[in-house]
C-alpha positions in Angstrom: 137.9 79.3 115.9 141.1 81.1 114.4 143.1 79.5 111.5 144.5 76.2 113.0 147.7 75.8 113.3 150.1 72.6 114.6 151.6 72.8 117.8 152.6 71.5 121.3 153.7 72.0 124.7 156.8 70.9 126.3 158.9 72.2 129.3 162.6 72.5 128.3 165.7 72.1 131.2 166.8 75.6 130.2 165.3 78.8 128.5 165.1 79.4 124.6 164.3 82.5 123.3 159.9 83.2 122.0 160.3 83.5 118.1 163.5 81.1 118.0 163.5 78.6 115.1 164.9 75.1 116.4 167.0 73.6 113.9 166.9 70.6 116.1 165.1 69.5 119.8 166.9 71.1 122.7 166.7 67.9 125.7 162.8 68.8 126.8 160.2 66.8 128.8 157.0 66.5 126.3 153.9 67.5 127.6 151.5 67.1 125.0 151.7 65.2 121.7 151.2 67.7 118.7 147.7 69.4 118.5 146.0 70.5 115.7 143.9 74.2 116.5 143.8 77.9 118.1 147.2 78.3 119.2 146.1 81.9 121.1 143.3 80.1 122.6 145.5 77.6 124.0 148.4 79.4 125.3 145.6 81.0 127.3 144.7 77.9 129.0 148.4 77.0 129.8 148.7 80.7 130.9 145.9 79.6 133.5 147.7 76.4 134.4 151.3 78.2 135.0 149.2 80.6 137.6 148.9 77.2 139.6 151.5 75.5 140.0 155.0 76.1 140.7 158.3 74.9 138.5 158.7 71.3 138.1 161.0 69.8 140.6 161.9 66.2 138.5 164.2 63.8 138.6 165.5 61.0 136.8 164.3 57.8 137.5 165.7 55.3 134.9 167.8 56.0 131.9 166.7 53.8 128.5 168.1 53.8 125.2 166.1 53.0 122.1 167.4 55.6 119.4 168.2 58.3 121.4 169.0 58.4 125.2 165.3 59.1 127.4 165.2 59.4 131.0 162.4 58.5 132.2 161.3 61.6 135.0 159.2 61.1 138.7 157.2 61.9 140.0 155.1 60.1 138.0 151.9 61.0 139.3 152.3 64.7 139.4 153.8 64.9 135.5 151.0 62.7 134.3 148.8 65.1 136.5 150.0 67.8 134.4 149.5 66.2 131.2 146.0 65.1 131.9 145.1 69.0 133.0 146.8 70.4 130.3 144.9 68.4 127.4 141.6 68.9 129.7 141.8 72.4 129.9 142.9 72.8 126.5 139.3 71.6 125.7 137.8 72.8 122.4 140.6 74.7 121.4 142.4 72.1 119.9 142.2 68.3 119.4 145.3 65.7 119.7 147.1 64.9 116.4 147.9 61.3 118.1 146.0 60.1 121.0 148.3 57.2 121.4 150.4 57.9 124.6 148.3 60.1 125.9 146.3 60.3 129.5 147.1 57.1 131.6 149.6 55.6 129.0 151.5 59.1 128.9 155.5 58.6 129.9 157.0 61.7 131.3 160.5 61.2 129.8 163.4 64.0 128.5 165.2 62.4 125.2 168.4 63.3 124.9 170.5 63.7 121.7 174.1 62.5 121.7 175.3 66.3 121.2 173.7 66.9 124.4 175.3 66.4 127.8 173.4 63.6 129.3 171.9 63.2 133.3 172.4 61.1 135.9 170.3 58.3 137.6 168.5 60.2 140.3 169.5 64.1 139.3 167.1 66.2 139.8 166.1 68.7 137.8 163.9 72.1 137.6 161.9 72.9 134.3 160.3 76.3 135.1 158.2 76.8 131.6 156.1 75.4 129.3 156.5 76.3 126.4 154.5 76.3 123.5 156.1 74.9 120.0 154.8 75.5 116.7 155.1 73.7 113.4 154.6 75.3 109.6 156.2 72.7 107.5 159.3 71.3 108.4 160.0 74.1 110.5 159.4 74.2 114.5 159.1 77.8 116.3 158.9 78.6 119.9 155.5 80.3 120.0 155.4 81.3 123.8 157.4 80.8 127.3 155.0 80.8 130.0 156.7 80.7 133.3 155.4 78.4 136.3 154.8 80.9 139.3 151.5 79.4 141.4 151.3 77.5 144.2 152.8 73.9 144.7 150.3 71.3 144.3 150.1 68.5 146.9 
């Protein structure tokens, strides 16, 4: 295995730039929890994903606050869907840094700062990458945009 590195996938609700530093979290859906492994090997695996399924049509479905705003996104079962296949097909190429909200207990949510311009009960929105984030230190990095272009799944 390569040098391994810290990293994980989210799919943001508009494009950033590959190579841009993020000073803070622009509003994003978290996919995985951070990993711990071969970054190259894994943006493989979610290049393999993004060949099968098309952008993520999501909406909200309740709006919490603890700390920062969350929405909560449906459809459930397809975002948990996603987040179980993406940490399967992952596979050896990199292991969870915290397994706690993970699989069945995984919460497809978007947390929103209060410099961001919050959503709407029921809006729907489209995320059309994921995109893999990387960590060296205190600093986070956007590794890879990998664009969602396959075929819906049912």
């Amino acid at each position: 295995m390569a040098d391994a590195e810290r990293f994980m996938v989210v799919a943001f609700t508009q494009q950033w730039p590959e190579g841009q530093p993020l000073a803070s979290w622009p509003q994003h859906m978290t996919v995985t929890p951070w990993m711990t492994g071969d970054r190259l090997a894994t943006i493989g695996a979610i290049t393999d994903i993004a060949a099968e399924i098309e952008p993520l049509e999501v909406r909200i479905a309740s709006i919490e606050q603890f700390g920062d705003t969350h929405g909560t996104l449906g459809p459930r079962d397809l975002l948990v869907g996603l987040h179980k296949s993406v940490v399967s097909r992952i596979g050896e190429a990199a292991s969870l840094d915290d397994e706690a909200y993970t699989g069945d207990t995984y919460s497809p949510h978007m947390t929103t700062k209060p410099t961001q311009p919050g959503h709407e009960l029921g809006e729907q929105l489209v995320l059309p990458t994921l995109s893999v984030i990387g960590k060296i230190t205190d600093q986070k990095i956007i590794h890879k945009n990998i664009p969602l272009h396959g075929k819906r799944q049912s």
